[in-house]
FIPATI-744059 format. One record per residue (C-alpha): residue number from 1; residue in three letters; chain; z, y, x. Coordinates in Angstrom, 3 decimals. Last residue first. Layout:
<r NUM ALA A <Z Y X>> ...
//
This chain:
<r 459 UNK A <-25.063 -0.275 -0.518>> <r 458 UNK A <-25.335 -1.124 -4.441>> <r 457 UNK A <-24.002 -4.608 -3.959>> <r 456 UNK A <-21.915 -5.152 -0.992>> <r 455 UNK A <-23.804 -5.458 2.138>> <r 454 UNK A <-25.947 -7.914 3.705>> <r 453 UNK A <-26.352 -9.088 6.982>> <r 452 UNK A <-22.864 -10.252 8.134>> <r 451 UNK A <-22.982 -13.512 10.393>> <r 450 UNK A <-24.471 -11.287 13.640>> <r 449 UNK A <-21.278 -9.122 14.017>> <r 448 UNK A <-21.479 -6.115 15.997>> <r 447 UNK A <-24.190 -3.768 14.443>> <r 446 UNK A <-23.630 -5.056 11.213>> <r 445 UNK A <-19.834 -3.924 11.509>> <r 444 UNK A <-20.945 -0.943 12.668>> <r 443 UNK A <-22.579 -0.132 9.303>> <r 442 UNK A <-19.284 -0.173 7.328>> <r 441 UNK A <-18.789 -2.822 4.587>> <r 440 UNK A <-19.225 -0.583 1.785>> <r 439 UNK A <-16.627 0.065 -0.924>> <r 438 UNK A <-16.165 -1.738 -3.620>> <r 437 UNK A <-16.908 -0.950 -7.320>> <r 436 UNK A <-19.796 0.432 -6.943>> <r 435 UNK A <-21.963 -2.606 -7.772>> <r 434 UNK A <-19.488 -3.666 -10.461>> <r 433 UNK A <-20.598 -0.995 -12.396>> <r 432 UNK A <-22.532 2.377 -13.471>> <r 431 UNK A <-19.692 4.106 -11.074>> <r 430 UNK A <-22.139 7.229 -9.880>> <r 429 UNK A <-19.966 9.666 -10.020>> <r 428 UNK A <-16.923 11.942 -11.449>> <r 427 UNK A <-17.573 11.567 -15.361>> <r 426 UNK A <-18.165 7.935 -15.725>> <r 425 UNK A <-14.447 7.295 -14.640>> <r 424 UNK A <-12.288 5.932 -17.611>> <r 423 UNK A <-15.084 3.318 -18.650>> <r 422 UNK A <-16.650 2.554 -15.609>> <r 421 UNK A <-13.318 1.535 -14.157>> <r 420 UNK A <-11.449 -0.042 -17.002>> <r 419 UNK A <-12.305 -3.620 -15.937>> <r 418 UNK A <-8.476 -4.472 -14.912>> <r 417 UNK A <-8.992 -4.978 -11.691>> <r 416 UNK A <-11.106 -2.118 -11.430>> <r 415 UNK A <-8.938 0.233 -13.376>> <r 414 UNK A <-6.050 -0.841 -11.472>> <r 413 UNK A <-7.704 -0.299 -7.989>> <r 412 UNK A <-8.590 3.526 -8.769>> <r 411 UNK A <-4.841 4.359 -9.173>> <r 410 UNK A <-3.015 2.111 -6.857>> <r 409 UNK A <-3.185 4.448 -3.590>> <r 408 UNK A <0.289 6.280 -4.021>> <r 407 UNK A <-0.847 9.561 -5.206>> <r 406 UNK A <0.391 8.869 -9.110>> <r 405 UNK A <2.837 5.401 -9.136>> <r 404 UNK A <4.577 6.824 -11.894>> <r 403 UNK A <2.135 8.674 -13.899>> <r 402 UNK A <-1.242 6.248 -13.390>> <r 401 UNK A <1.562 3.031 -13.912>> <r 400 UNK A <2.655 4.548 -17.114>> <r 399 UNK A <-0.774 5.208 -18.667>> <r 398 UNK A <-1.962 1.739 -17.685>> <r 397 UNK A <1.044 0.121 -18.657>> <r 396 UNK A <0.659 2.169 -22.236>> <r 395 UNK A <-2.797 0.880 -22.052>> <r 394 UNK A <-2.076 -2.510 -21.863>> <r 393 UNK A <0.611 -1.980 -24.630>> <r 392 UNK A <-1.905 -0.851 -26.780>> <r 391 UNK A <-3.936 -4.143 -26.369>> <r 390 UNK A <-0.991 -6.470 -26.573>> <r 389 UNK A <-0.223 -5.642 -30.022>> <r 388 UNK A <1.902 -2.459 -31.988>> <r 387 UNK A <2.742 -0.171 -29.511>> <r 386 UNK A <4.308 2.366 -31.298>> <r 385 UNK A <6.027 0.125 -34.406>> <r 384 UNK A <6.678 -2.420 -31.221>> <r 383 UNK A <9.066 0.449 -29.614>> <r 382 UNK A <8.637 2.534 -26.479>> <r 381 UNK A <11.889 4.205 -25.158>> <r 380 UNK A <11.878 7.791 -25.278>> <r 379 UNK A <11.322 9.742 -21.880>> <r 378 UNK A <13.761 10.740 -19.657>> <r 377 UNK A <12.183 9.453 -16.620>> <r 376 UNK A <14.514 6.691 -16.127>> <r 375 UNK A <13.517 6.488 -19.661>> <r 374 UNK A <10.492 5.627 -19.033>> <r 373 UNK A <10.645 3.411 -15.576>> <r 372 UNK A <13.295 1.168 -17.938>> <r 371 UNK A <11.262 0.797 -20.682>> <r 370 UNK A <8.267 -0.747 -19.421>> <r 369 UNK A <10.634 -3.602 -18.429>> <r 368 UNK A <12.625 -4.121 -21.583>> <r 367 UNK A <9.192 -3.614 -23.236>> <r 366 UNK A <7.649 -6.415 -21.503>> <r 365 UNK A <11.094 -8.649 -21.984>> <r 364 UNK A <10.716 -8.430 -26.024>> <r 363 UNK A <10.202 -5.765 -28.602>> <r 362 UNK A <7.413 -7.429 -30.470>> <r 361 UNK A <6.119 -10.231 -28.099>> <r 360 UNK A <2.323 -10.033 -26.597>> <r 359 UNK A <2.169 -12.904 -24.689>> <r 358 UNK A <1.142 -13.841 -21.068>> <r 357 UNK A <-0.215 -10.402 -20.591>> <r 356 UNK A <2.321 -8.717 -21.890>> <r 355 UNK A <4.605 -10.451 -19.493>> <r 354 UNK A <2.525 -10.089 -16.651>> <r 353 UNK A <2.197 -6.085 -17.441>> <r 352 UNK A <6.343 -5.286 -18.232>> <r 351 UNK A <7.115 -7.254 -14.526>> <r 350 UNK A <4.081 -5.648 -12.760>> <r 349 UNK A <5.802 -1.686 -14.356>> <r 348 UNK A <9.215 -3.540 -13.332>> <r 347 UNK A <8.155 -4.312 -9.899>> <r 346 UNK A <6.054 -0.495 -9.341>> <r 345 UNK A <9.524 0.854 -10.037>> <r 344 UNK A <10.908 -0.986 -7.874>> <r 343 UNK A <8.732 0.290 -4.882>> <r 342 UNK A <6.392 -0.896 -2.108>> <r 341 UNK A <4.224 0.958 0.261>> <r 340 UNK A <5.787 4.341 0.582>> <r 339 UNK A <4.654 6.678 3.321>> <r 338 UNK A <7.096 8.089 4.787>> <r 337 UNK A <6.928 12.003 5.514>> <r 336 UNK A <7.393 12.971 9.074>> <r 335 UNK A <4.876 15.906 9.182>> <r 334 UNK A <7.106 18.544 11.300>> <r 333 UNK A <6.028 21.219 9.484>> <r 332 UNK A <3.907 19.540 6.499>> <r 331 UNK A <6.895 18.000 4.971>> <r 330 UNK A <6.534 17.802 1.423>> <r 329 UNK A <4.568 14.638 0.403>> <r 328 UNK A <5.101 13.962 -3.215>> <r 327 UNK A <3.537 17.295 -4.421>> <r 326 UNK A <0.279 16.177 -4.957>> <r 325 UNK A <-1.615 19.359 -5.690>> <r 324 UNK A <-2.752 21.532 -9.047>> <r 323 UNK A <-4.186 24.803 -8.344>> <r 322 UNK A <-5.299 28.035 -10.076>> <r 321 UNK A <-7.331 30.068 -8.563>> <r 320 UNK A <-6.261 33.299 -5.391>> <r 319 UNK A <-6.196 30.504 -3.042>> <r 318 UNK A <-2.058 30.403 -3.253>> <r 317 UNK A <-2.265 30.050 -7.224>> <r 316 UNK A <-0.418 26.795 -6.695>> <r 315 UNK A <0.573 24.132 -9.507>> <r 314 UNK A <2.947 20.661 -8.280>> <r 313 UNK A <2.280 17.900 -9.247>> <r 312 UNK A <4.807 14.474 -8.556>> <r 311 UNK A <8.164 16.039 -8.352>> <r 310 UNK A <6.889 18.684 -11.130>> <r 309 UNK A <6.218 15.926 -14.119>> <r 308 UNK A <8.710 13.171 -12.711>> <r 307 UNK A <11.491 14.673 -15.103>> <r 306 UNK A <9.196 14.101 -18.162>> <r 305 UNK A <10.107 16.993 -20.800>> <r 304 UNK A <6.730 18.164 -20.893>> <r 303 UNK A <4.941 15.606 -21.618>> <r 302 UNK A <2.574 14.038 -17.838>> <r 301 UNK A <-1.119 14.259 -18.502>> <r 300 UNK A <-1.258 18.524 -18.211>> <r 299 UNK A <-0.150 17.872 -14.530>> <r 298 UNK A <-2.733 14.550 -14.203>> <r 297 UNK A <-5.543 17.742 -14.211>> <r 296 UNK A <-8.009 19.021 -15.960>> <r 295 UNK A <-11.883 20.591 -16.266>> <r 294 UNK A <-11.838 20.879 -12.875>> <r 293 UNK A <-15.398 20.310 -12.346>> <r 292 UNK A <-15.032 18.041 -9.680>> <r 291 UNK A <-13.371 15.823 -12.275>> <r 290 UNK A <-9.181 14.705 -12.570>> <r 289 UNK A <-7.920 17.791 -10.726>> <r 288 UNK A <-4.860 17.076 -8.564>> <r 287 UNK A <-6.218 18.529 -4.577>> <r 286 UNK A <-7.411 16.861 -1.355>> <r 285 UNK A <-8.334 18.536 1.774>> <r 284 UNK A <-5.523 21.119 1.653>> <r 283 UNK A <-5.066 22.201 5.372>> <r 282 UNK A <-1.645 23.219 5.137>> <r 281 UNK A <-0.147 25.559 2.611>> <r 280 UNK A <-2.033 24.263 -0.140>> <r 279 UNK A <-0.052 20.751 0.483>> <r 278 UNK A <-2.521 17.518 0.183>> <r 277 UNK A <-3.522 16.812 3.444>> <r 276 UNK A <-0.855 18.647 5.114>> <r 275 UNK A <1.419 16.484 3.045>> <r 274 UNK A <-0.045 13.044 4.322>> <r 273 UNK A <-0.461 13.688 8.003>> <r 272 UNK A <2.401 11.096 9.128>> <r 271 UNK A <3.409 11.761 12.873>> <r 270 UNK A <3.631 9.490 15.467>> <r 269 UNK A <5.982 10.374 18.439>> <r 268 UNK A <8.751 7.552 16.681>> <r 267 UNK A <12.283 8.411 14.801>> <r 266 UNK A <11.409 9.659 11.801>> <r 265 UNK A <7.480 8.198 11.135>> <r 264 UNK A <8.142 5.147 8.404>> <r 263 UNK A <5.921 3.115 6.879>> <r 262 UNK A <7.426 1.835 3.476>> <r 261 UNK A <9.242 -1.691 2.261>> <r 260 UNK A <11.808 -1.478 -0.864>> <r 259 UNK A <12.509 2.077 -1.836>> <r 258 UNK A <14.370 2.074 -4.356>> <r 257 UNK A <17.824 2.433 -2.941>> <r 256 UNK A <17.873 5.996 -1.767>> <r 255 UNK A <18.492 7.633 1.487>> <r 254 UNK A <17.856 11.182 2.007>> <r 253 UNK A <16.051 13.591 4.551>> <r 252 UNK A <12.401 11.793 4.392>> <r 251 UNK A <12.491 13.051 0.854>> <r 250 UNK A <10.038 10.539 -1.619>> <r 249 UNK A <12.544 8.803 -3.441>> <r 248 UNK A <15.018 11.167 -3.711>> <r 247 UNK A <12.727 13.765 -5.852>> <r 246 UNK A <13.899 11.793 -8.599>> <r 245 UNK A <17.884 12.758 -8.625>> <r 244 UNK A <17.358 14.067 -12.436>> <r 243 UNK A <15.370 10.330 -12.950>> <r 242 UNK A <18.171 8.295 -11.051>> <r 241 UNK A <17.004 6.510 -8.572>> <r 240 UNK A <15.863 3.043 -10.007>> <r 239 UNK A <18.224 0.519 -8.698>> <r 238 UNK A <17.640 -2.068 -5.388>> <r 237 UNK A <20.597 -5.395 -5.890>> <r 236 UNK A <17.925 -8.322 -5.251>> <r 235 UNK A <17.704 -9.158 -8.940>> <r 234 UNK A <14.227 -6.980 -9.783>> <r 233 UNK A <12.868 -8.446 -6.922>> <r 232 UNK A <13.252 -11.791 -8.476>> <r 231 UNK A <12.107 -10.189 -11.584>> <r 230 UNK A <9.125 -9.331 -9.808>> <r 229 UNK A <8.010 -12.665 -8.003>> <r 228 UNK A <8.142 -14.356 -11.250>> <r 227 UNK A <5.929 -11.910 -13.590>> <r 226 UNK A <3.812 -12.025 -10.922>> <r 225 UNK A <3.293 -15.765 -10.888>> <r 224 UNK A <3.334 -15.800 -14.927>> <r 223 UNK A <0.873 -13.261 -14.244>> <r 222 UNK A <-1.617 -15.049 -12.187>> <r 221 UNK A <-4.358 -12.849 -13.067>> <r 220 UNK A <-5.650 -12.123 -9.242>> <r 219 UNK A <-4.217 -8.422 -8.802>> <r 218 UNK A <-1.322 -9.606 -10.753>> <r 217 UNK A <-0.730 -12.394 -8.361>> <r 216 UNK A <-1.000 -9.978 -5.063>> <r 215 UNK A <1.498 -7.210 -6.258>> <r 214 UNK A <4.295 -10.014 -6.997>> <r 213 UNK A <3.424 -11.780 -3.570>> <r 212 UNK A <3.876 -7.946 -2.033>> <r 211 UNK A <7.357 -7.574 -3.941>> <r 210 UNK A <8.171 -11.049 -2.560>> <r 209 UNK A <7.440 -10.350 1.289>> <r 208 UNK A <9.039 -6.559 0.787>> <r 207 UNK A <12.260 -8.096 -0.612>> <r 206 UNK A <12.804 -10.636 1.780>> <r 205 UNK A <11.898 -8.521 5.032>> <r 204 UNK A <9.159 -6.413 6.249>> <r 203 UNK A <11.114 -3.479 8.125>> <r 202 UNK A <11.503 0.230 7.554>> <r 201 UNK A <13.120 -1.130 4.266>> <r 200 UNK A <16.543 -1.440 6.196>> <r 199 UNK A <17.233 -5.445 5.407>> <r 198 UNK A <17.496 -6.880 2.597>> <r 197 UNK A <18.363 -11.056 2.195>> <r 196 UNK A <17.893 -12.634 4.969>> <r 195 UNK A <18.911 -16.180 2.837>> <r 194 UNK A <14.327 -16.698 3.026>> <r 193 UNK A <12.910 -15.101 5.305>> <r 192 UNK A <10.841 -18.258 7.084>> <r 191 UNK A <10.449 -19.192 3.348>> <r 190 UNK A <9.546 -16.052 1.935>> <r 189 UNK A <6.700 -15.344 5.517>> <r 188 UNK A <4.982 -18.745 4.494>> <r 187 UNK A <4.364 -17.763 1.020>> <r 186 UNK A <3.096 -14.429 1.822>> <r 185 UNK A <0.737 -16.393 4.142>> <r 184 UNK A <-0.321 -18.527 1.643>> <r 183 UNK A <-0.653 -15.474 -0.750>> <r 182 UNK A <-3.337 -13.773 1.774>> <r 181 UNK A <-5.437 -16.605 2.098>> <r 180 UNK A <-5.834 -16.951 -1.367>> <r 179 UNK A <-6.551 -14.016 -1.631>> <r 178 UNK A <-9.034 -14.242 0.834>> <r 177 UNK A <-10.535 -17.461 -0.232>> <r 176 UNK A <-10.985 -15.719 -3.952>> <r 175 UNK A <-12.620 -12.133 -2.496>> <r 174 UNK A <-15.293 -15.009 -0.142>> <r 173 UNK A <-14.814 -15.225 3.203>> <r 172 UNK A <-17.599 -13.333 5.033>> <r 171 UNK A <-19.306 -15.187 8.368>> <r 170 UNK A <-17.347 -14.408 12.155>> <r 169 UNK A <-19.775 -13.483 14.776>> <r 168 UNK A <-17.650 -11.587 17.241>> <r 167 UNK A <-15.459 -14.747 17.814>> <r 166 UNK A <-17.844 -17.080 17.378>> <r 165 UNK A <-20.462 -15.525 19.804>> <r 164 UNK A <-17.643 -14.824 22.380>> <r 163 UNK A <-16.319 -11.861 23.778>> <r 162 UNK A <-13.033 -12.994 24.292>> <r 161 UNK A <-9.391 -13.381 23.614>> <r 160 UNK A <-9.873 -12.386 19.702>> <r 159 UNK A <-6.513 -14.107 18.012>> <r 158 UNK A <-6.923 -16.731 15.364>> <r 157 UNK A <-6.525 -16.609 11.609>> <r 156 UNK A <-9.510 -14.445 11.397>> <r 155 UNK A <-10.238 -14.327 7.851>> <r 154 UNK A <-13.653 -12.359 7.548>> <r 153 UNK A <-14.350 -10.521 3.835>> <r 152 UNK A <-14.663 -10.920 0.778>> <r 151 UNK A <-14.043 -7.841 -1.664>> <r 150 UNK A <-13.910 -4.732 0.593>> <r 149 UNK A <-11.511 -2.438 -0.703>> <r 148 UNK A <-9.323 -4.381 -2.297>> <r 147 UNK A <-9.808 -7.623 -0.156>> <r 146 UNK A <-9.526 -5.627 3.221>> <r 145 UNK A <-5.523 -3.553 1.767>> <r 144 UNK A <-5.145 -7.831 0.998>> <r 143 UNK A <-5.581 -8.764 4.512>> <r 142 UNK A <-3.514 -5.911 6.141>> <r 141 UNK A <-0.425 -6.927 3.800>> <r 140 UNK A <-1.179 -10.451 4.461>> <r 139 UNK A <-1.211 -9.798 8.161>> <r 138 UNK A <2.347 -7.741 7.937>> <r 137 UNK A <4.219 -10.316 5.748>> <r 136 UNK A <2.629 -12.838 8.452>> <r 135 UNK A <3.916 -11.147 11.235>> <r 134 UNK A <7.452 -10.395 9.289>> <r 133 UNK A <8.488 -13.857 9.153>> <r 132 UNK A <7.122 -14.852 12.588>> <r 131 UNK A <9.235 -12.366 14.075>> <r 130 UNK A <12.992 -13.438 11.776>> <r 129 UNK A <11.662 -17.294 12.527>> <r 128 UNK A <11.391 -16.372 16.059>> <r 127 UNK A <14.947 -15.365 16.060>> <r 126 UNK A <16.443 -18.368 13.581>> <r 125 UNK A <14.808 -20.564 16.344>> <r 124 UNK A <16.835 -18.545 19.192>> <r 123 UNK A <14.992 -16.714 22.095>> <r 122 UNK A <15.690 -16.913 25.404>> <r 121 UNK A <12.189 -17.648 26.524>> <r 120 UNK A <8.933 -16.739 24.845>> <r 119 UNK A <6.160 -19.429 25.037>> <r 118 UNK A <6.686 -20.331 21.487>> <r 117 UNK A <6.039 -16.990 20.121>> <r 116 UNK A <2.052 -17.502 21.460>> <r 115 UNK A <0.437 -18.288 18.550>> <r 114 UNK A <1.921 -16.037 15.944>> <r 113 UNK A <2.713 -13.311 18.423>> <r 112 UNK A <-1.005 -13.356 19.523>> <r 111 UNK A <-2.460 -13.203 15.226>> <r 110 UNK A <-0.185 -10.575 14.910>> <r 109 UNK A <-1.926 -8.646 17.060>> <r 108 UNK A <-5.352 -9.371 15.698>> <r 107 UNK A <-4.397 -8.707 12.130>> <r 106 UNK A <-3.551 -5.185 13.217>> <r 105 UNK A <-6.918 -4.320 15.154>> <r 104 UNK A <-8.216 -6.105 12.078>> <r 103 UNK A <-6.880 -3.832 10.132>> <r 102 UNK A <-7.830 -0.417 12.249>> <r 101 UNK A <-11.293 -1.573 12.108>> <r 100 UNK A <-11.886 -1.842 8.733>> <r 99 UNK A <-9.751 1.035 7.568>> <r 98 UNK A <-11.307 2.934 10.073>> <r 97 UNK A <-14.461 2.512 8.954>> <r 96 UNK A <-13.817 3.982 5.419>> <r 95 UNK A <-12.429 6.632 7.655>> <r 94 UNK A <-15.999 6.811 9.381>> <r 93 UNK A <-18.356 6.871 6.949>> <r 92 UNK A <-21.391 5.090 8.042>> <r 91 UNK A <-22.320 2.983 5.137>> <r 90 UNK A <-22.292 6.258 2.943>> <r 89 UNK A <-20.032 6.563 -0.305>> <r 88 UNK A <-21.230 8.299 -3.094>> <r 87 UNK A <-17.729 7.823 -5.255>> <r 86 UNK A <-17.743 11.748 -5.724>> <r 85 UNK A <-14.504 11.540 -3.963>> <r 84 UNK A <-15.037 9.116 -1.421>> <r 83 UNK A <-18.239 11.052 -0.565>> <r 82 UNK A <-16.549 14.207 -0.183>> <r 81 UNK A <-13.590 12.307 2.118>> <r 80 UNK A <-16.245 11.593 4.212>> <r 79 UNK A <-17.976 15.107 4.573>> <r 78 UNK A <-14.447 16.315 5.890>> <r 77 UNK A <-14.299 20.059 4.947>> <r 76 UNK A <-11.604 20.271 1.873>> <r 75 UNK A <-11.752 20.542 -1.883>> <r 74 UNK A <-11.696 16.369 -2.578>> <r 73 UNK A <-10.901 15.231 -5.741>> <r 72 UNK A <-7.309 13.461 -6.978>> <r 71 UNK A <-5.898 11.623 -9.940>> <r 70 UNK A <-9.073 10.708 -11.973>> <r 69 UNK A <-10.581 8.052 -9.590>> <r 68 UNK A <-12.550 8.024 -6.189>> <r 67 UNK A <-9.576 10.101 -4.426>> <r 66 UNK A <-5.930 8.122 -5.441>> <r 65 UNK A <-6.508 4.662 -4.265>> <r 64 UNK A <-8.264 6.376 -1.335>> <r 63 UNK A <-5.380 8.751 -0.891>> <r 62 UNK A <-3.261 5.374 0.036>> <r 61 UNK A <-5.585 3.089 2.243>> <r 60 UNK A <-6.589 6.971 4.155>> <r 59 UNK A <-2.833 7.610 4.837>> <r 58 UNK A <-0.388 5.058 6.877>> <r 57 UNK A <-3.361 2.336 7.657>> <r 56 UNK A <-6.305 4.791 8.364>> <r 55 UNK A <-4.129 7.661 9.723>> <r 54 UNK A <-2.717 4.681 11.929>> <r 53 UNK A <1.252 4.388 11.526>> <r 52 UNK A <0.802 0.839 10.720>> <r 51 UNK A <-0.842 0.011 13.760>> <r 50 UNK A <2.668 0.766 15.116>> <r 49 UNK A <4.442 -2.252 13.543>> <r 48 UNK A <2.287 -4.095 14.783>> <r 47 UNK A <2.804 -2.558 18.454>> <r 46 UNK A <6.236 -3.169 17.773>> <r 45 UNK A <5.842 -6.687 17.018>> <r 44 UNK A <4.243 -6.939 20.561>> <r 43 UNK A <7.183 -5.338 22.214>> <r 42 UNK A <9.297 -7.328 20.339>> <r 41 UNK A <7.583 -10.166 21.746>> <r 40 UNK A <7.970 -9.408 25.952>> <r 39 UNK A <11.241 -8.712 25.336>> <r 38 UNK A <12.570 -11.967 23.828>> <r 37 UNK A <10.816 -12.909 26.617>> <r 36 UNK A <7.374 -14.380 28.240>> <r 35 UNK A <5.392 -13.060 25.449>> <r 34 UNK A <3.864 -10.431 27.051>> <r 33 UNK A <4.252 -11.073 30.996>> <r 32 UNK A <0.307 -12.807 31.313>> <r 31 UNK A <-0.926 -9.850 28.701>> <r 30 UNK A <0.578 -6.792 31.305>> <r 29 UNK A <2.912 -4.525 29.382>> <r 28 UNK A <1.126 -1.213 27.429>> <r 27 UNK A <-0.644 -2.718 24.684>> <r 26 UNK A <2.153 -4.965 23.683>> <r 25 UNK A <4.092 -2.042 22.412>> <r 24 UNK A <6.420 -0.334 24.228>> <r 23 UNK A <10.584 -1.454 23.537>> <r 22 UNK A <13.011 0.767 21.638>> <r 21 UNK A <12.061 0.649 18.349>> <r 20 UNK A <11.596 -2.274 18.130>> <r 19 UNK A <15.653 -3.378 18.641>> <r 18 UNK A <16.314 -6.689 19.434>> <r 17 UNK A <16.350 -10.207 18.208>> <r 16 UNK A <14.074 -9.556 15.629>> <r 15 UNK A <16.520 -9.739 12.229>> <r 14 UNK A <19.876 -9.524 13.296>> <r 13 UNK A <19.089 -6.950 16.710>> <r 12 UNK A <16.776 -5.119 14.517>> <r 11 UNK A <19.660 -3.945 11.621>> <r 10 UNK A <22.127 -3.367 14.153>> <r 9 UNK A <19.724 -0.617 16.312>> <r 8 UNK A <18.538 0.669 12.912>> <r 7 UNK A <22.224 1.031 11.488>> <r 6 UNK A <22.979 2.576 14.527>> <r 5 UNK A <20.061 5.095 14.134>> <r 4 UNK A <20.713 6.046 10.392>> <r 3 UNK A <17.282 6.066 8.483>> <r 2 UNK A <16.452 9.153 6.913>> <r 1 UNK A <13.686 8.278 4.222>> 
//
């Protein structure tokens, strides 16, 4: 998404005192002068901001939503991504590893703004409220991309100065503390935000905070919680681009007001790797088949006359067989696509689930909800006579989430929260049950931290 420099430059000076872009991150000024300043601490949120642009933060949490399911396989080289795919995961694979890592490298430096803003000079309470608003947004969001993956693992509210045993050492959480852990923060980032309003969606602000809390209490059942948090999303002014404009949403060359919080590479030296990852014409690790047999694809899942159908898959004879790719991330020459983290669409598809979930009503406020991502894609409305009880309907959310939100990391982590897993994927690996489920703590994490001695099940 192009983002208009001034309105960058304006947009940073309301909301962090000055513009991120602009200043090095923390890991390049000396630790005694870091948070001495208003300068000193937007360096160090832009050096959260840049963890973001990892290839484990920016890329890997969002094909592997995508690669141990029925949306993507791996064709490539990388060994790792082969054992994602046929959901035979080692302990030492080293983009699962990343993940790990790269998190905690983030959680870390938020962890020193959030203690030390106080020692910065110059700065205006409504200022360090905009920071601290957006650090913990930007912890919870590393802490629950952990949970997902990981199940329970270590909250370290506290920043790693040292080499100490109970620093290194830190035990396992459990999945519930972290959650937990997670929406307190969320909660604590809406009220420091709250009267901001929107801000440029490069940015964690008001919307992104309560689209996140919406995301996290219908990952732990709370749906009258979710089903909250989305409407009010819902009523913060974004619209559904229009469904013969869809291709909007995912061009870095064109604005759109969907998009509600994403990771951005336009104007930094990072570059996002995501469509020469999954374009033919570049290296092509990961391609649309649903089984490593290829027996079919998400193309041949999406009706004809859906206007997503071709934005989302595209087909490719370019290797001499027939192909289907992900054909949401287009710019494999200069590699600048976004990647998208939150969406409205993905708040009225949470919206139509909670409400469902609380109570099945014939043609009430869940199919209101469904209904608009449908026909925004020029498909008929849903009626009760279709989807007759609340079972049906969960599956219509399930088929309408795995088309809309296709190669955008939810895919594999709504059939396990919703207990589909083992029974949509038995064809692509060895997913017997919960014991493959999650994916392995990595191996150097044993090797470093003295409190962790067992694995998740299955590992």
């Amino acid at each position: 998404m192009r983002i208009l420099y001034s309105l960058i430059i304006l947009t940073a000076l309301f909301f962090a005192g000055c513009d991120i872009l602009d200043v090095e991150p923390t890991s390049q000024i000396e630790a005694a002068d870091a948070f001495k300043d208003k300068k000193g601490v937007t360096a160090a949120l832009n050096g959260a901001y840049d963890i973001l642009q990892s290839p484990a933060i920016s890329q890997d949490v969002i094909v592997f939503g995508d690669l141990p399911a029925d949306n993507l396989i791996h064709i490539g080289t990388k060994k790792e991504y082969r054992q994602i795919s046929d959901q035979h995961i080692f302990t030492e694979n080293a983009y699962v590893e990343g993940i790990w890592n790269d998190s905690y490298d983030g959680i870390n430096r938020l962890n020193n703004i959030i203690e030390r803003i106080d020692e910065a000079a110059g700065m205006s309470e409504e200022e360090k409220k905009g920071v601290l608003g957006q650090c913990y947004f930007m912890r919870a969001f590393h802490y629950f991309n952990l949970v997902k993956f990981f199940g329970g693992v270590p909250i370290k509210q506290f920043s790693t100065t040292s080499q100490s045993p109970d620093e290194l050492n830190a035990p396992r959480n459990s999945k519930e503390e972290v959650y937990d852990f997670l929406v307190s923060d969320l909660g604590i980032a809406k009220d420091l935000l709250e009267g901001t309003g929107r801000q440029s969606p490069v940015y964690a602000d008001e919307g992104a905070v309560t689209g996140l809390l919406a995301r996290a209490y219908l990952y732990t059942g709370q749906y009258a919680e979710a089903l909250s948090m989305a409407t009010e999303v819902i009523g913060m002014g974004y619209e559904l681009v229009d469904g013969t404009d869809y291709s909007a949403i995912f061009d870095e060359t064109r604005s759109n007001n969907e998009v509600i919080f994403l990771i951005d590479f336009l104007n930094d030296n990072e570059t996002s790797g995501m469509a020469d990852w999954f374009l033919p014409d570049g290296r092509f690790e990961v391609s649309a088949w649903d089984t490593p047999s290829k027996e079919s694809s998400i193309f041949e899942v999406f009706g004809d006359a859906d206007l997503r159908k071709t934005i989302s898959v595209g087909e490719s004879d370019i290797t001499g067989n027939l192909e289907y790719y992900g054909n949401k991330y287009t710019d494999y020459v200069t590699n600048n696509d976004a990647t998208i983290i939150l969406r409205l669409a993905e708040m009225y598809l949470i919206a139509a689930e909670s409400s469902n979930e609380i109570a099945y009503v014939p043609d009430g406020e869940a199919f209101d909800f469904l209904n608009a991502v449908r026909t925004r894609a020029g498909l008929d409305a849903f009626t009760s006579s279709e989807l007759p009880d609340q079972e049906a309907f969960r599956l219509a959310i399930e088929q309408e989430r795995r088309l809309e939100l296709c190669f955008e990391g939810h895919r594999y982590f709504d059939l396990v929260r919703t207990g589909r897993a083992a029974e949509v994927l038995p064809q692509i690996g060895p997913l017997t049950g919960a014991n493959q489920y999650l994916f392995p703590i990595p191996r150097s994490e044993f090797d470093t931290n003295e409190s962790i001695n067992e694995n998740n099940p299955g590992y």
